[in-house]
N, C-alpha and C positions, 0 to 999 in steps of 0.2 A: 270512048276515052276510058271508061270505066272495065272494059272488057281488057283493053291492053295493060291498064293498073294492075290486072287479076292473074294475066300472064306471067309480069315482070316479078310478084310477091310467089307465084307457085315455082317457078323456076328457081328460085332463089334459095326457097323451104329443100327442094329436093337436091339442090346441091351443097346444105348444109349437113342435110341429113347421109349423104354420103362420103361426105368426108369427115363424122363425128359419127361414128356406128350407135347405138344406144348400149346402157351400163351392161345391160345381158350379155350382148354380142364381145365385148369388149371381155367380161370376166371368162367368156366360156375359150376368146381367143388368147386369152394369157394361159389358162390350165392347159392347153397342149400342147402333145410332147414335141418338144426341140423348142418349144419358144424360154426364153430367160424373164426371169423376174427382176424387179429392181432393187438394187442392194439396200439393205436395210442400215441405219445411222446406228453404230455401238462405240465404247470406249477401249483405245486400243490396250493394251499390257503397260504399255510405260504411261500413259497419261493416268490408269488406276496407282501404279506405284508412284509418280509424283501427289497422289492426288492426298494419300495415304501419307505421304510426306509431309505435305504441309497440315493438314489435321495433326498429328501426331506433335508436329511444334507448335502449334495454338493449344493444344492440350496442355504440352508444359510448362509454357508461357504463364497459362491461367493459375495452373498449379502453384507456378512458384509465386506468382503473385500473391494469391491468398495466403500460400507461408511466411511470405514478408508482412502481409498485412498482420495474420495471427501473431507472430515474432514480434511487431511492434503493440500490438494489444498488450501482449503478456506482459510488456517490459511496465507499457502505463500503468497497469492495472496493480502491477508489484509498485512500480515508483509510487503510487497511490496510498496503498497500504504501508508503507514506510512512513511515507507524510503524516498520514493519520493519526497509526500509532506513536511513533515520534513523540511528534506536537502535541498530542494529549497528555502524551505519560510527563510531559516537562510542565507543561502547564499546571495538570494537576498538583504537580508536587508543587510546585511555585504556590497556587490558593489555599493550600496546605497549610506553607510555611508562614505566609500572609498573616495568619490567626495564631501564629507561635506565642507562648510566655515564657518567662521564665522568673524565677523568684518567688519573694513572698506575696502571698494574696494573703491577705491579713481577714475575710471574711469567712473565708474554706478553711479557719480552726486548723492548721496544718498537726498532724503528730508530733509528736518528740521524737525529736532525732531525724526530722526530713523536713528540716523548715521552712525550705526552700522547693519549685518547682527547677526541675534541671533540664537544659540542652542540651545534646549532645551530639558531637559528627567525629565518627570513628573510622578511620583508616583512610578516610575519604571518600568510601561507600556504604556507611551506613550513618541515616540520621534517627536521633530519638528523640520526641519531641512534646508539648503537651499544646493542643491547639485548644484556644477557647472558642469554642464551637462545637457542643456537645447536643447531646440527644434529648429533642422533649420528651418522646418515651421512657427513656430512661430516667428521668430527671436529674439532669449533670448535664453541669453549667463545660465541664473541659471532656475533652478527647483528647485518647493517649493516639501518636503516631508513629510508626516506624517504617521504613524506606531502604530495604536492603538489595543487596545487590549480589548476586547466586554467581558467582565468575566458571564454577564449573559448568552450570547448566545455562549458562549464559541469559538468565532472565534477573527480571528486578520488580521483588514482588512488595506489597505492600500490607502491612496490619494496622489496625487499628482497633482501641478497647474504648467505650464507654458502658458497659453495667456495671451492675451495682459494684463486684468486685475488682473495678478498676482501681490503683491505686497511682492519684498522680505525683507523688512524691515518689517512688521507688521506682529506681532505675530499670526494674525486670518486672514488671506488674504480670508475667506469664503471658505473652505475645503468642496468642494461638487464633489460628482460621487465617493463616495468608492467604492470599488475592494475585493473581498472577497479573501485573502490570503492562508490562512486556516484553516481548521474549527476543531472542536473536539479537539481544545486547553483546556488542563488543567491548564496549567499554563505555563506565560511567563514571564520574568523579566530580567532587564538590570539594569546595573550597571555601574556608569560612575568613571574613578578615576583621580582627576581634577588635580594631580603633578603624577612624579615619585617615588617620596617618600609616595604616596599613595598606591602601586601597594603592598608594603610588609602587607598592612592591609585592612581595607576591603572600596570595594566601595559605592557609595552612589546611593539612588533611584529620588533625585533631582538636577540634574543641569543646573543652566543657563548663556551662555556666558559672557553676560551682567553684572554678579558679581563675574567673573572669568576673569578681565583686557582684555575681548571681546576675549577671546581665544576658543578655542575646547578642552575639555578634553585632557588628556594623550591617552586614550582606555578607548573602552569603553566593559563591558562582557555581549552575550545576552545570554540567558539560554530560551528551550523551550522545552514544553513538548506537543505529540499528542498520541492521542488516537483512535482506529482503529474505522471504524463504524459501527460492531455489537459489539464489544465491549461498543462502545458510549453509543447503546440501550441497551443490557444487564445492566451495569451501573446503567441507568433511571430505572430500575425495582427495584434493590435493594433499601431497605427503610432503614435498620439501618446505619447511618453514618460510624460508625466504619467500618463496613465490606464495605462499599463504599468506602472508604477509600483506602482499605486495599487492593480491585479489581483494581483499577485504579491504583497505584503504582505497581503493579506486573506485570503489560497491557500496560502501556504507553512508548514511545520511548523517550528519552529524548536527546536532542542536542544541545550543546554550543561551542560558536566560541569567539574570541579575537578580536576587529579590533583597528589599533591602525591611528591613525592621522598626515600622515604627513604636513599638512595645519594647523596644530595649530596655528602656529606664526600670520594667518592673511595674507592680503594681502596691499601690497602696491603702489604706485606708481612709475613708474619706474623714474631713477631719470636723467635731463634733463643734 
């Protein structure tokens, strides 16, 4: 039994082994001459130029995305800094006026001939003002204020005096070391309304305490408008008014506050 197992497993070896030659036999019968090799797997000419196709549009695809994304950055990042500044510069000037006086202070010994502290709003763009809110450094109880408004250079800058030769009676105390508030203003404007029965109709761009029985307005309304700063220079490029115009009103942020005056009345002496 075992001798026929032996036959049937060697017969079997040697006719596997004849019809699978071993790797020698095999490579030395492919290297001669007139036998063919098997063709090798490459990409044809047109499936490299589709290939190169479609890369080249996912390339642009990317690109232009990231420019849309950039493009939208820039615009937040500018509508940002409008906000900012904006909302600061109105607000400030609003805690400003907050602390305004105007009239006599009967313990500040006023001079001859400036008996009174004065208010003032000029043109509609500029205010002068004496805030009581002065410097313990200094020692002075008021700060002078001023709030002008540059139309050529289009900024709205700001001064304030409290040393020693401040004077808060006179209307020009020498306003020096302006403060650049901020810039790419189109336009600013304040309205002052000098009663209560002022407030149903419209305000005025001149007033001064001094012809208003040394009082402080009712309230006063500040209106301002900025503009971002490529916008600012895009702007400067266009030449026809009209369409300048027409860009800065669809461009600019516009913001307006109320402040109203509880120190109208004046201040007086306390009484003995």
């Amino acid at each position: 039994m075992n001798n026929e197992l032996n036959k049937v497993l060697c017969s079997s070896f040697l006719v596997t082994t004849k019809n699978h030659p071993a790797p020698r036999e095999r490579s030395a019968a492919a290297s001669e001459p007139g036998t063919k090799a098997a063709p090798c797997a490459a990409f044809t000419l047109l499936e490299v130029i589709l290939s190169l196709g479609i890369v080249t549009m996912l390339v642009l695809m990317i690109a232009n995305m990231f420019q849309e994304v950039s493009v939208s950055w820039n615009l937040g990042t500018q509508s940002a800094e409008r906000n900012t500044a904006g909302r600061a510069a109105v607000d400030f000037i609003a805690r400003e006026l907050a602390q305004a006086v105007a009239g006599p202070i009967d313990a500040a010994q006023p001079p001859v001939g400036h008996p009174n502290i004065r208010f003032q709003l000029i043109n509609g763009n500029e205010l002068r003002f004496v805030a009581l809110a002065g410097e313990v450094q200094n020692g002075r109880a008021l700060r002078g204020a001023l709030f002008r408004y540059q139309i050529t250079e289009r900024r709205l800058q700001y001064w304030r005096q409290t040393g020693g030769a401040f004077d808060p009676y006179s209307t020009d105390p020498g306003w020096t070391g302006g403060q650049m508030l901020v810039t790419n203003v189109t336009d600013f404007q304040v309205l002052a309304f000098a009663g209560a029965g002022d407030l149903a109709g419209g305000g005025v761009t001149d007033y001064d305490s001094s012809a208003n029985d040394n009082r402080l307005p009712v309230c006063v309304d500040i209106y301002l408008e900025v503009l971002g700063n490529d916008d600012a220079v895009k702007a400067g490029y266009i030449t026809i008014a009209a369409d300048k115009t027409a860009f800065i009103n669809s461009n600019t942020r516009r913001y307006t506050t109320r402040v109203f005056f509880n120190n109208r009345m004046g201040w007086a002496g306390r009484p003995e």
